[in-house]
N, C-alpha and C positions, 0 to 999 in steps of 0.2 A: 502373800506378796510374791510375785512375780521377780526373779532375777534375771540378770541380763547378760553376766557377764558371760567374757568369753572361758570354752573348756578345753584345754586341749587336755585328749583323754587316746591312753595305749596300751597294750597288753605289756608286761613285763615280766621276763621267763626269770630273771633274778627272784622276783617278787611271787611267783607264779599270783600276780593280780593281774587288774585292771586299773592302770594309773590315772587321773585327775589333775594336771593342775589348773591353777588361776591366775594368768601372768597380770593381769591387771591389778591383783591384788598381792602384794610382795610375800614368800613364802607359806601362801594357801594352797594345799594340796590334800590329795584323800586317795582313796583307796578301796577296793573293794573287789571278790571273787569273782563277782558277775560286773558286767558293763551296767546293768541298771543298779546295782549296789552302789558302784563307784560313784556315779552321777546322784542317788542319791545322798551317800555320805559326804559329798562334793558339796551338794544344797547345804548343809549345816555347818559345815565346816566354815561357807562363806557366808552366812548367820552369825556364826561364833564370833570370823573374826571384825563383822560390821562392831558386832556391839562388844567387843575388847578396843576397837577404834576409838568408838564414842567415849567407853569409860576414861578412853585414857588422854582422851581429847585430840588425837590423831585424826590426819584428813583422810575421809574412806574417798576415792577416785571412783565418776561416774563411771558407769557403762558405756567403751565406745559403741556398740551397741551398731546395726548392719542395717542399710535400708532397705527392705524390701520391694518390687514393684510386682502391680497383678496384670 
């Protein structure tokens, strides 16, 4: 499954990472060494917290999601 959300994603010299977050989703964030780490551990992170949503019967918020033209 294809996600949508938005990533805002930045190096961080504190962290010496690669920060993640997911503002469309209230404190989902991630992290990782490499920019493609981050983005990955990002995908699961916003996995995790769909289906801690659902368990807990919270509302997961669509994708404002970007339209594109060709």
């Amino acid at each position: 499954m294809m996600i949508r959300y938005e990533l805002i994603i930045y190096w961080s010299d504190v962290d010496q990472a690669f920060i993640v977050e997911v503002p469309e989703l209230s404190g989902c964030a991630a992290d990782g060494l490499t920019y493609q780490e981050a983005v990955q551990n990002a995908e699961m992170v916003i996995q995790e917290w769909i289906e801690t949503a659902k368990e807990l019967g919270r509302p997961i918020p669509e994708p404002k999601g970007r339209l594109m033209f060709a």
